[in-house]
C-alpha positions in Angstrom: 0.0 0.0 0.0 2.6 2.0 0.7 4.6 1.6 -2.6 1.5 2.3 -4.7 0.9 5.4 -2.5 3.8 6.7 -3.7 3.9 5.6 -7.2 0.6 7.4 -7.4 2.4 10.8 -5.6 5.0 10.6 -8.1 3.1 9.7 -11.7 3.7 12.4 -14.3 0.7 14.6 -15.9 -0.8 12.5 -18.4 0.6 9.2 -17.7 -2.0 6.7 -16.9 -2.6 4.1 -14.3 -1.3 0.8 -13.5 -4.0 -2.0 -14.6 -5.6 -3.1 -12.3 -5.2 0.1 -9.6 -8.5 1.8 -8.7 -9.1 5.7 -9.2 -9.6 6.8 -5.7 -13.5 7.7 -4.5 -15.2 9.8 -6.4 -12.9 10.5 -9.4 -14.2 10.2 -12.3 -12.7 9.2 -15.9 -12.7 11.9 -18.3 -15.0 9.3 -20.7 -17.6 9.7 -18.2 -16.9 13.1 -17.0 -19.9 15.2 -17.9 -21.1 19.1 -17.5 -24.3 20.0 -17.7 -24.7 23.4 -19.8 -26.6 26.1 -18.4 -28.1 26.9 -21.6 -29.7 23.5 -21.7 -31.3 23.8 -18.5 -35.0 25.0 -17.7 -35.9 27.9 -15.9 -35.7 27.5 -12.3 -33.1 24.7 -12.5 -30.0 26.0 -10.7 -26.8 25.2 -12.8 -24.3 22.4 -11.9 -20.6 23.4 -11.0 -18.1 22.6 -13.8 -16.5 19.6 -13.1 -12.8 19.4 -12.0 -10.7 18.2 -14.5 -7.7 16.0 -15.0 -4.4 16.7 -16.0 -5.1 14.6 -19.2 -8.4 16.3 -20.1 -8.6 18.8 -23.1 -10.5 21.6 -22.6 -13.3 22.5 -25.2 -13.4 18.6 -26.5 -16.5 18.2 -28.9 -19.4 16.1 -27.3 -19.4 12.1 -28.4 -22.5 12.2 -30.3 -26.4 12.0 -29.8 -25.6 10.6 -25.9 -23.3 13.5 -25.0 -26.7 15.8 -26.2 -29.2 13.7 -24.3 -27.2 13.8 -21.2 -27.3 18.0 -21.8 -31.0 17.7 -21.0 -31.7 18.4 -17.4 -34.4 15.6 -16.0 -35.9 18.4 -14.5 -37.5 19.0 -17.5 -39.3 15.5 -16.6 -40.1 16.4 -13.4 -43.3 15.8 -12.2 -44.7 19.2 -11.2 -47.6 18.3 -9.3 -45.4 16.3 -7.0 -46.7 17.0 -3.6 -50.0 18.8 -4.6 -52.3 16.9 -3.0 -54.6 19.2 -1.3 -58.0 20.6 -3.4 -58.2 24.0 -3.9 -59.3 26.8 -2.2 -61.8 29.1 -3.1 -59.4 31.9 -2.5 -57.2 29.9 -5.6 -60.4 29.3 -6.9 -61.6 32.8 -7.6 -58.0 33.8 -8.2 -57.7 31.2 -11.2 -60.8 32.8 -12.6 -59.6 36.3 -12.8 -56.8 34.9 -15.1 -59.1 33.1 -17.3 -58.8 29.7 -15.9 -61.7 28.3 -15.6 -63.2 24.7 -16.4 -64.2 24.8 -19.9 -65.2 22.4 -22.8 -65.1 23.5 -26.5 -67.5 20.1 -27.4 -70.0 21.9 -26.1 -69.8 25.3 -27.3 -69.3 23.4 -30.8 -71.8 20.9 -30.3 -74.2 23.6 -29.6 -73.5 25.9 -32.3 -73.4 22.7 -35.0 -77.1 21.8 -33.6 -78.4 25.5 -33.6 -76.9 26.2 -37.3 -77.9 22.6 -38.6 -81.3 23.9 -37.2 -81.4 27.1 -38.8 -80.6 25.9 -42.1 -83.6 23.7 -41.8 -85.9 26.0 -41.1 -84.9 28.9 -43.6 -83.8 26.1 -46.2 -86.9 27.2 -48.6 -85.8 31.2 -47.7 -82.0 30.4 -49.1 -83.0 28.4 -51.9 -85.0 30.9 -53.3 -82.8 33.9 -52.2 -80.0 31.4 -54.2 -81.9 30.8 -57.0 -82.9 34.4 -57.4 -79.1 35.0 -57.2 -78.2 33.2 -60.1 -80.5 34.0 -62.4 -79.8 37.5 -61.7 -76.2 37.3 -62.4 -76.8 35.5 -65.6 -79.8 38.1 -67.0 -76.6 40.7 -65.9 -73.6 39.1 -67.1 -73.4 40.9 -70.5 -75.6 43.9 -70.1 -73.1 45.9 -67.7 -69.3 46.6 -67.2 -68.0 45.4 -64.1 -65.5 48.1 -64.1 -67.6 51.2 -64.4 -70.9 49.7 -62.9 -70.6 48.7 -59.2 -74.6 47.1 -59.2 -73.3 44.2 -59.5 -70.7 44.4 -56.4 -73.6 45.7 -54.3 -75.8 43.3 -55.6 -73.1 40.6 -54.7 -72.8 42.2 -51.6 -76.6 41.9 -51.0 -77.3 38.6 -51.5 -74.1 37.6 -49.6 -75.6 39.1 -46.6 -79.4 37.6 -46.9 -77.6 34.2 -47.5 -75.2 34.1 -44.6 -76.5 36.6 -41.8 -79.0 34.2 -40.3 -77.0 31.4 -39.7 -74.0 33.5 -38.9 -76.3 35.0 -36.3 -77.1 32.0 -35.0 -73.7 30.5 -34.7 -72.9 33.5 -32.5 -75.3 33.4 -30.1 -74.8 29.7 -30.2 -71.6 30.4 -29.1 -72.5 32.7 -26.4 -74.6 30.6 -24.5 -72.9 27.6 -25.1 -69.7 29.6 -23.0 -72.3 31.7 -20.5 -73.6 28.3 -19.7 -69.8 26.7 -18.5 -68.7 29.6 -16.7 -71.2 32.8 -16.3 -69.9 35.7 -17.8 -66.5 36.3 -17.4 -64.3 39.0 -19.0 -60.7 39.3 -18.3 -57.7 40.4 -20.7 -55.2 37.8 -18.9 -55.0 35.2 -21.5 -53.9 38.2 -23.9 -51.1 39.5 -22.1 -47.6 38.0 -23.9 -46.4 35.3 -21.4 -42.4 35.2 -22.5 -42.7 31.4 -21.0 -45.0 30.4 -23.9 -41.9 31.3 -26.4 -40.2 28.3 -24.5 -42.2 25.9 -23.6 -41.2 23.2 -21.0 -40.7 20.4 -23.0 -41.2 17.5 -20.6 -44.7 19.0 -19.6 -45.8 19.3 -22.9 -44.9 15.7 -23.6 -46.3 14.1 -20.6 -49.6 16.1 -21.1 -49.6 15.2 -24.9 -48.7 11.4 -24.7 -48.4 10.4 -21.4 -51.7 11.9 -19.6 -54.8 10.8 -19.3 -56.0 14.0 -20.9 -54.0 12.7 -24.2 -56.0 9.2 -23.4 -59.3 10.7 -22.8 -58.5 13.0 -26.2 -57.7 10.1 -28.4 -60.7 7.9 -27.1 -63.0 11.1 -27.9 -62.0 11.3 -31.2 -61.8 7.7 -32.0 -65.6 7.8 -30.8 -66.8 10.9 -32.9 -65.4 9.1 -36.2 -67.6 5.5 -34.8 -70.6 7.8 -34.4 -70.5 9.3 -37.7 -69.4 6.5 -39.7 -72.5 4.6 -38.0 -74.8 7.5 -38.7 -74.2 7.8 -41.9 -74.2 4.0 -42.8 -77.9 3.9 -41.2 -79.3 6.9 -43.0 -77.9 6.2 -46.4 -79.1 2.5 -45.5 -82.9 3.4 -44.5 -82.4 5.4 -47.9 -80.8 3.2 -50.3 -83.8 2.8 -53.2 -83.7 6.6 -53.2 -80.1 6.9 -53.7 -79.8 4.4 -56.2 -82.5 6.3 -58.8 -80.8 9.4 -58.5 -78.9 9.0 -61.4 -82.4 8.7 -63.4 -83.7 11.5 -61.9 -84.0 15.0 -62.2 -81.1 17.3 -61.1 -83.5 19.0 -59.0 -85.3 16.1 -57.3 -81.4 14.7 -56.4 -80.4 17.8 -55.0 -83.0 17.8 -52.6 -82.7 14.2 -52.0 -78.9 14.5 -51.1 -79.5 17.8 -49.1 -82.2 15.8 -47.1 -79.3 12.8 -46.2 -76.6 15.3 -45.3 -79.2 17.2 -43.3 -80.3 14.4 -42.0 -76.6 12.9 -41.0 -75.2 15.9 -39.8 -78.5 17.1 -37.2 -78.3 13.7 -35.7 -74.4 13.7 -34.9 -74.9 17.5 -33.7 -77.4 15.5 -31.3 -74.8 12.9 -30.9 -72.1 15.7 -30.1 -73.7 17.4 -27.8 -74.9 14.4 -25.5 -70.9 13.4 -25.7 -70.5 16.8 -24.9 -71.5 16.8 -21.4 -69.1 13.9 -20.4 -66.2 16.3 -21.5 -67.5 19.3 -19.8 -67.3 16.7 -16.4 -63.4 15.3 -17.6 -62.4 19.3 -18.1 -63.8 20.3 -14.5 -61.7 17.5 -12.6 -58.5 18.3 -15.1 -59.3 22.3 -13.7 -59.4 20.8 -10.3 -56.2 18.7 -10.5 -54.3 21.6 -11.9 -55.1 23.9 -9.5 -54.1 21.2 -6.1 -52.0 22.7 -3.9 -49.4 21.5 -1.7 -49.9 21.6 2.4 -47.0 24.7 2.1 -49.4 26.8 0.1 -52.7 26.1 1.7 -50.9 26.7 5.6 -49.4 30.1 3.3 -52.8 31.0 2.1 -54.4 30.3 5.2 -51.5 33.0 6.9 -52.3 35.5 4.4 -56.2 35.4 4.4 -56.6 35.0 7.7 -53.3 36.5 9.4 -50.6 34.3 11.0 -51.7 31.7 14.2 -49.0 32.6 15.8 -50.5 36.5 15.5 -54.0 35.5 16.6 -52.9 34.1 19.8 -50.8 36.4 21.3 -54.1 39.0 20.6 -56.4 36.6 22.0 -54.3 36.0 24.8 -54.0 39.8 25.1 -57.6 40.0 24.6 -58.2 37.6 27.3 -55.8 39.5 29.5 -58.1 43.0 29.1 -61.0 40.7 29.4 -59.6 39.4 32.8 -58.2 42.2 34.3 -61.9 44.1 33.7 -63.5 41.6 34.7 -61.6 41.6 38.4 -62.8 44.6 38.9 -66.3 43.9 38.5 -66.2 41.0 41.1 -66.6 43.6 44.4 -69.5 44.6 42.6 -71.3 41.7 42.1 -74.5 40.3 44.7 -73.4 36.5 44.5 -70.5 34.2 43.4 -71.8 30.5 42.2 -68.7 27.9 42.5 -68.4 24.0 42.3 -66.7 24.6 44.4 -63.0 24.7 43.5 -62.9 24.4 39.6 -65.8 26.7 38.3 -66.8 30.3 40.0 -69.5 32.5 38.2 -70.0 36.0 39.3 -73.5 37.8 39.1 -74.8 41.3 39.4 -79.4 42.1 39.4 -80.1 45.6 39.9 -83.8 45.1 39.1 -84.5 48.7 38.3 -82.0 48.7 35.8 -81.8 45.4 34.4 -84.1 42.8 33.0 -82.5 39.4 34.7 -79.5 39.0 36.5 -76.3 39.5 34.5 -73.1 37.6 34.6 -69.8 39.9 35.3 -67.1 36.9 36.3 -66.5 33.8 35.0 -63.6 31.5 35.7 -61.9 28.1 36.1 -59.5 26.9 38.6 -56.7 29.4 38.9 -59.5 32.9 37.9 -62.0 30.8 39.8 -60.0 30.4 43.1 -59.1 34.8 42.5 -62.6 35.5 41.4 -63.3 33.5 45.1 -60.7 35.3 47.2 -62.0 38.8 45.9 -65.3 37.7 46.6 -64.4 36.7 50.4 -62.6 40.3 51.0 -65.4 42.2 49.5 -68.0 40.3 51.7 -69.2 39.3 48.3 -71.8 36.3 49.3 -70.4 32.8 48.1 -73.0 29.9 46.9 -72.2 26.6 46.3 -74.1 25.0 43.3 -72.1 22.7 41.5 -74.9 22.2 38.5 -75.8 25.7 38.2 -71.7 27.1 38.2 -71.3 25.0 35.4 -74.6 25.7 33.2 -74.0 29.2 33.6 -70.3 29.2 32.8 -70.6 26.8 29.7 -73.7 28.8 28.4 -73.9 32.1 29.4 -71.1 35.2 27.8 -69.7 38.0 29.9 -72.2 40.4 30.0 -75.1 38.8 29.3 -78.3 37.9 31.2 -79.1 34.5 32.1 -81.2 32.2 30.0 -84.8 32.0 30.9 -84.7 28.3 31.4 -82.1 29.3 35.0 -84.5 31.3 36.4 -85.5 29.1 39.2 -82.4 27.8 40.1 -81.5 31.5 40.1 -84.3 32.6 42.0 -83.4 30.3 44.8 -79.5 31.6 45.1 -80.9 35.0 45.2 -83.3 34.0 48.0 -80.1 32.5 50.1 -77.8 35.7 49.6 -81.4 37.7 50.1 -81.4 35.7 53.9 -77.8 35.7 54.1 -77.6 40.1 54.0 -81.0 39.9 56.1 -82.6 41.5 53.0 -86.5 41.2 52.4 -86.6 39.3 48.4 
């Protein structure tokens, strides 16, 4: 050991060691040597320190391929962010997520909706836009050579025209399709948030955007979705061209007009009984996209205790002033004890004190309360005030469970009141 101690003291930069000999703990070769670049790293990753090198080690050697570049990706980037969030939201988050535009949100059912209330539309105004189309057409062709195009702008505004009887209604329609279809998700809500440039959507984090988009069940529930639209209008369409297959098959011997309104009827048909479809399948994404909104916004036990210190001021905070409060409450209410006709004990653990004036008050009012070490002072200020003491074990309890500081005794301690009042009455040699 010795020998190989000092072999290793006196080997020359460069020179390489013995086979066989181990590299002492923790040094590395420079094959497996490896910085990570800051310029590869995501935000909020803190950067790794360089490395030291050895003597043989070239500075500024070029990386050993597609490895040396995957090992310049930070598994940060793969980081589960939601690690720890286990805790639902609050409504303080809640309302805060809103203000930003984050709220629980399916665009099935705005498009569902507008799809069923157009399809709609175009049904019932279908003889209105034929006509308007028809009228159209043969207008343009009585036109077509009687005026110049470039010195005559009728036919622009009559373009213009008829573009706006054909289009307006359903256009309409699709809006306020629209509308309610969002009003009915989340209420109105108007916020610019969304708009504001975010300089963290220029570079995205790349491991979140492939977890969510292959790894998620929100890239599961997406693919089954779709996979179940195409079923539903592949099998709508096989059962209406099906339940119309004699029709279809004359329309080549038919007149053109006769086998346009045949086809419009299938398509119309096909396309208001998916919108139906749609919308139903709607409602089960509306549900997925609330418990997604929920999950995202989890929070960790930190941020809730956080929240919790900010909303409703630190618990530390709050008891030192209720202590303090309780201090005031108790040094006040010491000096109301002289004052008071009767103190009700347990005798040792509870003590109530209790003041009746009956000109001025309406039942007896409690001024004292107190358990063991206030009840035993409440007692001894009592006894050198000549404040009568009563021993009720039942009623010193009642009264100091039930009744504040301050206020007048339930109606339901009358009596029992009535007959310690009697006793202090007999007690001062007072007439009741």
């Amino acid at each position: 050991m010795i020998g190989s101690s000092c072999l290793s003291r006196l080997r020359r930069p460069g020179e390489q060691s013995p086979i066989g000999e181990q590299s002492p703990i923790g040094e590395q070769s420079p094959s497996v040597r490896h910085s990570v670049r800051s310029a590869g790293r995501p935000e909020g990753v803190p950067a790794l320190s360089e490395p030291v090198r050895a003597p043989g080690d070239r500075p500024g050697a070029p990386s050993a391929g597609f490895a040396a570049q995957l090992e310049s990706v930070h598994l940060q980037w793969f980081a589960a962010e939601d690690e720890g969030r286990t805790e639902d939201p609050t409504e303080h988050k809640l309302r805060e997520a809103r203000k930003e535009g984050k709220v629980a949100k399916s665009q099935d059912v705005t498009s569902a909706v507008m799809l069923l209330l157009g399809i709609a539309t175009l049904a019932l105004l279908s003889g209105f836009l034929w006509n308007t189309f028809l009228e159209m057409v043969t207008y343009f062709y009585r036109r077509v050579g009687e005026t110049d195009p470039t010195s005559d702008f009728a036919l622009v505004r009559a373009f213009f025209h008829y573009l706006v009887w054909l289009t307006a209604p359903v256009a309409l329609v699709c809006f306020v399709a629209a509308a309610v279809g969002n009003l009915a998700q989340v209420g109105f809500l108007f916020t610019t948030k969304p708009l504001t440039p975010d300089p963290k959507r220029v570079a995205p984090n790349v491991g979140k955007w492939v977890k969510r988009s292959v790894g998620s069940a929100e890239a599961g529930f997406n693919l089954a979705k779709s996979l179940g639209k195409i079923v539903l209008v592949g099998v709508v369409s096989i059962v209406n061209v099906a339940m119309r297959i004699d029709r279809v098959a004359m329309m080549a011997r038919q007149p053109v007009q006769l086998s346009v309104g045949l086809l419009a009827e299938l398509v119309l048909a096909i396309v208001l009984q998916v919108a139906v479809l749609f919308l139903i399948l709607s409602y089960f994404d509306y549900l997925f996209q609330k418990h997604q909104h929920k999950e995202q916004l989890k929070m960790t036990r930190h941020e809730v205790k956080e929240e919790r210190k900010t909303q409703e001021g630190d618990p530390m905070i709050k008891n030192r002033l209720q202590q303090r409060m309780q201090e005031v409450l108790s040094k006040d209410m010491i000096h109301k004890v002289p004052e008071a006709d009767v103190v009700i004990t347990n005798p040792t653990h509870y003590a109530v004190a209790m003041e009746y004036d009956r000109l001025t008050m309406v039942a007896p009012t409690i001024t004292a309360k107190g358990v063991d070490n206030m009840a035993q002072r409440i007692r001894e200020i009592a006894h050198d005030n000549d404040v009568p003491i009563i021993e009720n074990r039942p009623l010193a309890r009642a009264l100091y469970a039930d009744v504040e500081l301050g206020d007048v005794i339930p109606e339901r301690y009358y009596e029992a009141v009535v007959t310690v009042l009697k006793q202090v009455y007999l007690m001062k040699g007072v007439r009741p």
